[in-house]
N, C-alpha and C positions, 0 to 999 in steps of 0.2 A: 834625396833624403840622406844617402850618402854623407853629405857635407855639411848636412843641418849642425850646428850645436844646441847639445841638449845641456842641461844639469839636474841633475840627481842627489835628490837628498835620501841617502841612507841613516837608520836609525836602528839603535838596540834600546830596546824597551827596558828598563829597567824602576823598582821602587826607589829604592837609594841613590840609583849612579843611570842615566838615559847616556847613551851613547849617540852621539851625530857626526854627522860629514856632510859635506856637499863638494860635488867632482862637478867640471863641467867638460864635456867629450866634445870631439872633433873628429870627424871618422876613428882612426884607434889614436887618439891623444888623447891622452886624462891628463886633467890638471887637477891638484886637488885645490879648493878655496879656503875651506877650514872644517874644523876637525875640533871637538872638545867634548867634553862632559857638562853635561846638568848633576850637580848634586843636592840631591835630596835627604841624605842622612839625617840634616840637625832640623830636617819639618817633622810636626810630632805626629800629625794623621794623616791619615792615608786620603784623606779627600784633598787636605792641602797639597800636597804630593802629584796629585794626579790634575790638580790648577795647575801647579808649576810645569806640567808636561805639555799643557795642552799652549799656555801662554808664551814659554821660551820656544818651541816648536813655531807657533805662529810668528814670534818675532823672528826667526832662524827665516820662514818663505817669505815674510815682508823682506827682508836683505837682503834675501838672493834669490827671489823669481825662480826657485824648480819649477821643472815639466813634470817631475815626476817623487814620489817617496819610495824608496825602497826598506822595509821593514821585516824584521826578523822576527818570526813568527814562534810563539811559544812551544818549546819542547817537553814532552810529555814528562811530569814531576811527582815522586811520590809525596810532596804535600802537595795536601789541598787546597789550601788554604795560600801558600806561596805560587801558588799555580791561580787561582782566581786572580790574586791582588799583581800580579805580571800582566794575564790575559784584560784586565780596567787598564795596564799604564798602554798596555798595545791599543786597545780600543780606544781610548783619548788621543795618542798620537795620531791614529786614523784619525779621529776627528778634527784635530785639529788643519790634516791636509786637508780633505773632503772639503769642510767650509769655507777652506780660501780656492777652490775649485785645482787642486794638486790630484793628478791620478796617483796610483799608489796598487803595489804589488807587495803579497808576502809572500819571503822563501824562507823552507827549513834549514836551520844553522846547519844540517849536513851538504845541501845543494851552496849552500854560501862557500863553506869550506871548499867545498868539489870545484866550485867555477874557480875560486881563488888559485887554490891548489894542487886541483886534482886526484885528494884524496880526502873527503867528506867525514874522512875518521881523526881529520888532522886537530891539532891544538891550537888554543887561542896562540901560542905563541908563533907557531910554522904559520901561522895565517898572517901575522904581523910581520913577520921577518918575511914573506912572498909578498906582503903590500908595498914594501920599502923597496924591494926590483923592478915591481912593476910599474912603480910611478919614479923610480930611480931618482927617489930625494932619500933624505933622512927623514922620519917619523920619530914622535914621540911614545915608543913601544911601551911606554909603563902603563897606559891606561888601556887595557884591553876590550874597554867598554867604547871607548872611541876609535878602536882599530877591527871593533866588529862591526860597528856603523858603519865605513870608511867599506869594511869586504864585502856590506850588502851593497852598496849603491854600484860596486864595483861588476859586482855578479849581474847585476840588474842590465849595467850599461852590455857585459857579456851575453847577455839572455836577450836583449831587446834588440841586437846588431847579428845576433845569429840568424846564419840562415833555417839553423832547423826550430830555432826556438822564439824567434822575435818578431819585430816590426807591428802594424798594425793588425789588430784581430778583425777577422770577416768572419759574418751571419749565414756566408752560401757561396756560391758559386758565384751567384748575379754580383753579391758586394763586392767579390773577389776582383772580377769581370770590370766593373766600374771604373775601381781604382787602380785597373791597371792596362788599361787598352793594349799596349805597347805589346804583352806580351801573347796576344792571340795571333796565332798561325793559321 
């Protein structure tokens, strides 16, 4: 499993600006694929909006076959109303993995920050500037909406290859048992 390659499509939700990435890992090699923004600004409703999330998302897993989504999960807002219309563009992006059969995990922008950086209090910008070491290319740091996609898929790949955090989930001991003979003494 070790040496499987995966990719990971990381995503930030957004009305106006969706953030995306797609990584593809190698035991610890990330490669990143690509990396952009959806903008949504000049659509006038929020239904067209939330078409355009779920239709550019499906053509992003048509291109690149993910195993996996990794998606940034709404933080707690005092509107309400900017807090709904965030929580429909996350729920489309879900749906747009889901129907193309994409697993798909959400972390809170502070666990994103924390795997990236280690500190979960840190700034869109210390997140961007620790993704540029850690894939040791140049990024385009001005769009923070695609360098927080870019930290969730990245987090993901961190969470899914840990030992205390990742790999496949088991129902019991028996499923545990199953998939792993090797290790009973």
């Amino acid at each position: 499993m070790k040496n499987q390659v995966k990719r990971i499509l990381g995503v930030d939700p957004g009305t106006n600006f969706l953030g995306y990435a797609v990584i593809e890992t190698k035991k610890n090699k990330i490669s990143l694929l690509t990396i952009g923004v959806v903008s949504m600004k000049h659509l006038g409703s929020h239904q067209l909006k939330l078409k355009k999330i779920f239709e550019r998302l499906q053509e992003i897993i048509k291109a690149y076959s993910p195993d996996h989504m990794a998606v940034e999960a709404p933080f707690y807002g005092k509107n309400v109303q900017s807090m709904l219309k965030l929580g429909r563009a996350q729920g489309v992006a879900i749906a747009a993995a889901i129907t193309m059969d994409v697993e798909m995990t959400e972390y809170a922008p502070k666990k994103i920050k924390q795997s990236v950086t280690g500190n979960g209090n840190a700034s869109k910008e210390q997140v961007a500037a620790m993704l540029v070491n850690i894939l040791d290319q140049k990024l385009d740091t001005t769009s923070l909406d695609s360098t927080d996609a870019l930290a969730a898929a990245i987090c993901h790949h961190y969470q899914s290859s840990s030992v205390l955090g990742g790999g496949k989930k088991h129902s019991g001991w028996a499923s545990f048992i199953k998939d792993n003979p090797g290790r009973i003494k």
